[in-house]
C-alpha positions as CSV (number, residue, x, y, z in Angstrom):
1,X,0.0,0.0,0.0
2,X,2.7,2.1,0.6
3,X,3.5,3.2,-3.0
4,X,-0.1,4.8,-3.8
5,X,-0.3,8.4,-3.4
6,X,-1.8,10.0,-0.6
7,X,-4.1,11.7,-2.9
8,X,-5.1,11.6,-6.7
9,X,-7.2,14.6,-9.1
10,X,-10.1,12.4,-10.9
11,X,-11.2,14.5,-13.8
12,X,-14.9,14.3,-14.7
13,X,-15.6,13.9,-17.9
14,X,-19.4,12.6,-18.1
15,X,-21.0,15.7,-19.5
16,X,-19.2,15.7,-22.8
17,X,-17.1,12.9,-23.5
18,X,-20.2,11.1,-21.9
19,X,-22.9,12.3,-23.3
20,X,-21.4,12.8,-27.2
21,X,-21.9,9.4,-27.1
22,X,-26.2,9.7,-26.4
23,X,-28.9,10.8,-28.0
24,X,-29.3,14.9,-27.6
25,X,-30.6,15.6,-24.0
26,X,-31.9,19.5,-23.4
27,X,-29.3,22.0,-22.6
28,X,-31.0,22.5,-19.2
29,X,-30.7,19.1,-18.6
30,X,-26.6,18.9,-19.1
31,X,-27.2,22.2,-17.3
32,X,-28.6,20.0,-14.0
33,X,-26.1,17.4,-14.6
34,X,-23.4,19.7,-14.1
35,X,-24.6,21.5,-10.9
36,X,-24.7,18.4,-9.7
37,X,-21.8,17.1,-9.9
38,X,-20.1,20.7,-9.1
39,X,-21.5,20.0,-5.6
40,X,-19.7,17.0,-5.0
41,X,-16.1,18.1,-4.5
42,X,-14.8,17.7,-8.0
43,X,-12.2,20.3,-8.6
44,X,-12.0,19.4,-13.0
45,X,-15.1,18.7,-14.9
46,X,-15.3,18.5,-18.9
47,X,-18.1,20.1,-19.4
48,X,-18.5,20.9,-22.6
49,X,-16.9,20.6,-26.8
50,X,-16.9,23.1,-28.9
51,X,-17.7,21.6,-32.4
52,X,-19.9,21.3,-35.4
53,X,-23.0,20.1,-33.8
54,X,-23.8,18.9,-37.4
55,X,-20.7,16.1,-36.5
56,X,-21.4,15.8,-33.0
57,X,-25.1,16.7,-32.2
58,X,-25.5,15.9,-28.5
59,X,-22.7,18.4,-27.9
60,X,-25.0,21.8,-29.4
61,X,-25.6,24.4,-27.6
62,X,-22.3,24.5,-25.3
63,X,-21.9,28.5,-25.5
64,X,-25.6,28.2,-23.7
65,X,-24.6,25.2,-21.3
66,X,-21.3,27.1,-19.8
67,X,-23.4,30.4,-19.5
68,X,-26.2,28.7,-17.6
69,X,-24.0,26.6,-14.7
70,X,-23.7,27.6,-11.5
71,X,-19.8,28.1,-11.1
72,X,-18.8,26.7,-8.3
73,X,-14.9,28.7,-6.9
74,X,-12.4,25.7,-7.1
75,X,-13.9,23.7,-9.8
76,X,-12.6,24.1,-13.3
77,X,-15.0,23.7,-16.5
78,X,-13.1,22.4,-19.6
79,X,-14.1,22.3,-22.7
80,X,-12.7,20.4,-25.7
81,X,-12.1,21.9,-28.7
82,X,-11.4,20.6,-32.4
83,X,-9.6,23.4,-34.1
84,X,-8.9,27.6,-33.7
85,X,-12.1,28.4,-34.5
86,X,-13.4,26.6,-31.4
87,X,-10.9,27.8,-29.1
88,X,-12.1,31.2,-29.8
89,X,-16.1,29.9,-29.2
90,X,-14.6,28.8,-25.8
91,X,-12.5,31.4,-24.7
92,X,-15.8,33.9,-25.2
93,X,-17.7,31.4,-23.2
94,X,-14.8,31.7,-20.3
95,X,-14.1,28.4,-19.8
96,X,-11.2,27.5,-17.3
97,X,-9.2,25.3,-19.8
98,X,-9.0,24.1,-23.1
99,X,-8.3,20.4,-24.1
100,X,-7.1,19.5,-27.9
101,X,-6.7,16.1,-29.0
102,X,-5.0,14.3,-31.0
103,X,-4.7,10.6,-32.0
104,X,-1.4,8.6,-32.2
105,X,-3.3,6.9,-35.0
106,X,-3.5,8.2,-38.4
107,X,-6.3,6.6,-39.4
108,X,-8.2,7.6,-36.3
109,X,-7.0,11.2,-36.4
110,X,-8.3,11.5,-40.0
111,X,-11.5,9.2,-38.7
112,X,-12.2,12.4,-36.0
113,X,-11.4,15.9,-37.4
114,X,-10.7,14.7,-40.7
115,X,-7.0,15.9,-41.6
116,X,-3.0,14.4,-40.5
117,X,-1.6,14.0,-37.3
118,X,1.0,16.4,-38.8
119,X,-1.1,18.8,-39.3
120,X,-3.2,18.4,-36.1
121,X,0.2,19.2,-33.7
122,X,0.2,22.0,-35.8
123,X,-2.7,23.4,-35.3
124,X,-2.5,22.7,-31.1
125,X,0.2,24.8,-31.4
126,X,-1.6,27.4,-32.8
127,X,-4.7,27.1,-30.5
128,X,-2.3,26.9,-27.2
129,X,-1.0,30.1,-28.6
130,X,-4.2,31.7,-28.6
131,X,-5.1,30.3,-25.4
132,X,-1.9,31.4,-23.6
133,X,-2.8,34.8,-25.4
134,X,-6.1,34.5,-22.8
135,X,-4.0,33.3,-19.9
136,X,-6.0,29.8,-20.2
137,X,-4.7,26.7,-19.7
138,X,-4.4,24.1,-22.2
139,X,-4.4,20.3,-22.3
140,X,-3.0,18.0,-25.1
141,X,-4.7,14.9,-25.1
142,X,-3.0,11.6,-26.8
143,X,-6.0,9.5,-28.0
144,X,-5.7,5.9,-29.1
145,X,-2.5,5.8,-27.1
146,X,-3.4,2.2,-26.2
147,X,-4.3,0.9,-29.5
148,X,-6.4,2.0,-32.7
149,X,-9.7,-0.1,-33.8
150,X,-8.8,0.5,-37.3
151,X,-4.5,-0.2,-37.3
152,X,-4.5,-2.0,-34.1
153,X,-2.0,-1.6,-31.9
154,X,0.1,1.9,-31.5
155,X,4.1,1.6,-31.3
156,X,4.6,3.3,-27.3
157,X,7.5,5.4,-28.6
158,X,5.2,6.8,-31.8
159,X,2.6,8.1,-28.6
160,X,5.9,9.5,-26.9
161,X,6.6,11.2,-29.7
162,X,3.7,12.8,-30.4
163,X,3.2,13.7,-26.9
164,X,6.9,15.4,-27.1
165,X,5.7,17.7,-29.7
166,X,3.0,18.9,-28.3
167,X,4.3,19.8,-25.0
168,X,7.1,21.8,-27.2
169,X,4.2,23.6,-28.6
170,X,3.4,24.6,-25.0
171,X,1.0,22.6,-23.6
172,X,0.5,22.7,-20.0
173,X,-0.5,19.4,-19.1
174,X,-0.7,16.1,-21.5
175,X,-3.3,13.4,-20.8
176,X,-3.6,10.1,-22.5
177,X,-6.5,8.0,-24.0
178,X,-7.4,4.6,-24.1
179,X,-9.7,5.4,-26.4
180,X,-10.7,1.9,-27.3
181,X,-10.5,0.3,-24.2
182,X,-7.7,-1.7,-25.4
183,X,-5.1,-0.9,-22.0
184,X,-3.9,-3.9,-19.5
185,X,-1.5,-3.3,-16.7
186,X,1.3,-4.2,-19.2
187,X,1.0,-2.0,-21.4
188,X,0.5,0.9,-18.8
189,X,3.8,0.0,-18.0
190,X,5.0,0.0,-21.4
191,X,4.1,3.7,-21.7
192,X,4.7,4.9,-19.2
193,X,8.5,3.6,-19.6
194,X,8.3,5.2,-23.1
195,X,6.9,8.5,-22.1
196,X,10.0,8.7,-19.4
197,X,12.2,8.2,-22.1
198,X,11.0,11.6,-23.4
199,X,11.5,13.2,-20.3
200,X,7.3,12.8,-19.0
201,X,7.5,11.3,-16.0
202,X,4.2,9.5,-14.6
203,X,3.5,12.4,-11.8
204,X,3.2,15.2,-15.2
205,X,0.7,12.8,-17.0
206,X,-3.1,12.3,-16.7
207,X,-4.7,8.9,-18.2
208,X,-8.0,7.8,-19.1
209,X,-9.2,4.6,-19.1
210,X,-12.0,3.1,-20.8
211,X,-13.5,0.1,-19.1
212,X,-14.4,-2.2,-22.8
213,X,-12.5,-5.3,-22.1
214,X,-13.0,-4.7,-17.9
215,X,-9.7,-3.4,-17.2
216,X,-9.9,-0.1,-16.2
217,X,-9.8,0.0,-12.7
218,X,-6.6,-2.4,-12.7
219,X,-4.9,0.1,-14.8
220,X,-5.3,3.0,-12.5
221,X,-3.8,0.7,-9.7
222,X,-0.8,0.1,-11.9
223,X,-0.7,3.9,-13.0
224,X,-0.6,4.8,-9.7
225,X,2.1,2.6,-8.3
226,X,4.1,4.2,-11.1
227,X,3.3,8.1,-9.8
228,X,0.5,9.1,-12.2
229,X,-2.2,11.2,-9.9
230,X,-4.5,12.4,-12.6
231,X,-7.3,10.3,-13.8
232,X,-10.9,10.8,-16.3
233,X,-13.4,9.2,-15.3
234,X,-17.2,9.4,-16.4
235,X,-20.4,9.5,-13.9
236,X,-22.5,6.5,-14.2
237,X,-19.9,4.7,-16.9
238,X,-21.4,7.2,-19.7
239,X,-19.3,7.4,-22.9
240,X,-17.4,6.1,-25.7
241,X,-16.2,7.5,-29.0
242,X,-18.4,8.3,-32.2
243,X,-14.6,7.1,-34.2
244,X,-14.3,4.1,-32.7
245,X,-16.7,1.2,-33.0
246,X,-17.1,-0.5,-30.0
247,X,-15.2,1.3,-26.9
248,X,-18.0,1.6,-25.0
249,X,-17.8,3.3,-21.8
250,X,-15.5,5.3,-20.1
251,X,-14.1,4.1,-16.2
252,X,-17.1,4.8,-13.9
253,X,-16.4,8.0,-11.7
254,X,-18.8,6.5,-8.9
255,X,-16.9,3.2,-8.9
256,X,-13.2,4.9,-9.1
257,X,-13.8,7.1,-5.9
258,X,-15.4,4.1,-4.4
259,X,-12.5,2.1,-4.8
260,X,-9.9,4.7,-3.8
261,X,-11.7,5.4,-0.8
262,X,-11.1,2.3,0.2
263,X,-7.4,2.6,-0.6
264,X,-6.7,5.6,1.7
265,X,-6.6,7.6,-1.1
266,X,-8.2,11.1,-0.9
267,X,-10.3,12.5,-3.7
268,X,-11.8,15.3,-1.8
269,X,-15.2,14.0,-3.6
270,X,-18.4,13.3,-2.0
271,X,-19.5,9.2,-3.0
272,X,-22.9,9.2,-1.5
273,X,-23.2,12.9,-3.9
274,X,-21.8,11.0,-6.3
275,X,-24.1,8.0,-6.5
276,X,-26.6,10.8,-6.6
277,X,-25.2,12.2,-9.3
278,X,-24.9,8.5,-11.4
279,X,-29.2,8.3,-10.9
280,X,-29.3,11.7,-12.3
281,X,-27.2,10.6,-15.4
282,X,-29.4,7.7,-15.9
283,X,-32.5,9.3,-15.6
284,X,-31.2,11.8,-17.9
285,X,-30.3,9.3,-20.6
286,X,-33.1,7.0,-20.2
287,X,-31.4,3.9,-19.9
288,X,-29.4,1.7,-17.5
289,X,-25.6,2.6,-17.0
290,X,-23.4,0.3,-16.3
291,X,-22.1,1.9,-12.9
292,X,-21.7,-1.1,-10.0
293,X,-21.5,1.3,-6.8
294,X,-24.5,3.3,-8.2
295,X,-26.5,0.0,-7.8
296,X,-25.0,-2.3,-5.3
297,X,-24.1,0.7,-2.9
298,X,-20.6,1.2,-1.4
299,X,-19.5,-2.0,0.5
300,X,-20.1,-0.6,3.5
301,X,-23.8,-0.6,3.3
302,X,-25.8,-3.0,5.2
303,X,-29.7,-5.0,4.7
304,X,-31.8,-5.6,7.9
305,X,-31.2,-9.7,8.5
């Protein structure tokens, strides 16, 4: 027990990477959601994207969404953005930080915004510059950097590289995906030894797992017995990726905090608001999630005999 950290950031990502995935729900609805889960002790929720809503339809309206939350002091609304054009949408919105991404896979890259990785580092360089320009923060995020559903598996020193050019174009913080569920504990440790090698050591990285083969929750053990302290997670087990058939949803927040709780270590976040927060989601989608906690309860929960 001794080499888990004392405490670990879990990043909610339920509202957009989450939802993208659902059928449109009303923008006071993802308005509600967010509240919500703003009152439960997260400090980082991705709240909204700032793209065609002809490509991504469930994600319309975000300018409104970020103007109708209640912003809670110490909780930072991030938006994901494809492109300049978007940055600038959510700079005028005021969000607290941008996220770009960008796959390790070509084929996915050109699969999701349509153009190179080339050119995509290129144009996160431009949009960090216009960020920086606002004093926002920005986060590169490495997708497919566990495998690709159309080429398969991703070389770890291709994703290092990729991740080494975007922090030279100045982003703040990197995070990677496992966009396609396809991470084990091995192969955490196989990129993490390959981001090192590029001079990103586990404590300046953030991962997100998807749960599609079951092991998501094993990877964050391994991730943190190597350092890393930043983890996505998704309320309820919402999400997956319009690109890539199959990777169903993301790690479940509800079921991460449980787990670490159990651990000894500190989220800072509110479980039973949590669970809360999971029926909301449901409700709001109109369909069963596949959350554990949200059903089962955390284990310390008792029936009369």
């Amino acid at each position: 027990m001794s080499g888990w950290p004392n405490a670990v950031v879990v990043g909610e990502v339920g509202p957009r990477d989450g939802l993208q995935n659902e059928a449109p729900i009303p923008v006071a609805d993802r308005i509600r959601l967010i509240d919500a889960l703003s009152a439960t002790g997260l400090s980082r929720i991705e709240a909204v994207s700032f793209v065609s809503p002809k490509a991504i339809p469930s994600m319309a309206g975000a300018a409104e969404v970020m103007a109708g939350i209640t912003r809670v002091p110490g909780v930072s609304y991030r938006a994901l953005v494809p492109n300049v054009k978007g940055a600038e949408l959510a700079l005028a919105a005021a969000v607290d930080e941008i996220e770009v991404v960008v796959s390790a896979s070509e084929t996915h890259n050109r699969k999701n915004v349509n153009r190179s990785v080339d050119a995509s580092v290129a144009a996160a360089g431009e949009l960090t510059a216009l960020a920086h320009d606002a004093t926002t923060p920005v986060e590169a995020i490495v997708s497919t950097a566990f495998g690709c559903p159309y080429e398969g598996d991703v070389a770890e020193g291709r994703v290092a590289g990729i991740a080494a050019r975007l922090r030279d174009c100045g982003a703040d913080q990197l995070s990677f995906g496992d966009t396609t569920g396809m991470a084990t504990p091995r192969r955490v440790h196989s990129l993490l030894d390959a981001l090192d090698e590029v001079g990103l050591a586990a404590p300046e990285v953030a991962l997100h797992f998807h749960n599609t083969r079951g092991t998501g929750l094993a990877n964050v053990i391994v991730a943190m017995e190597r350092g890393v302290t930043r983890f996505d997670a998704s309320i309820g087990g919402l999400g997956g990726c319009p690109y890539a058939p199959g990777a169903t949803g993301n790690i479940v927040t509800e079921d991460l905090v449980h787990m670490l709780d159990d651990m000894g270590v500190d989220t800072g976040i509110d479980l039973d608001a949590l669970i809360d927060c999971a029926h909301l989601a449901q409700d709001l989608v109109g369909r069963e999630l596949p959350g554990q906690v949200m059903r089962a309860g955390p284990r310390t929960r008792t029936v009369a005999s």
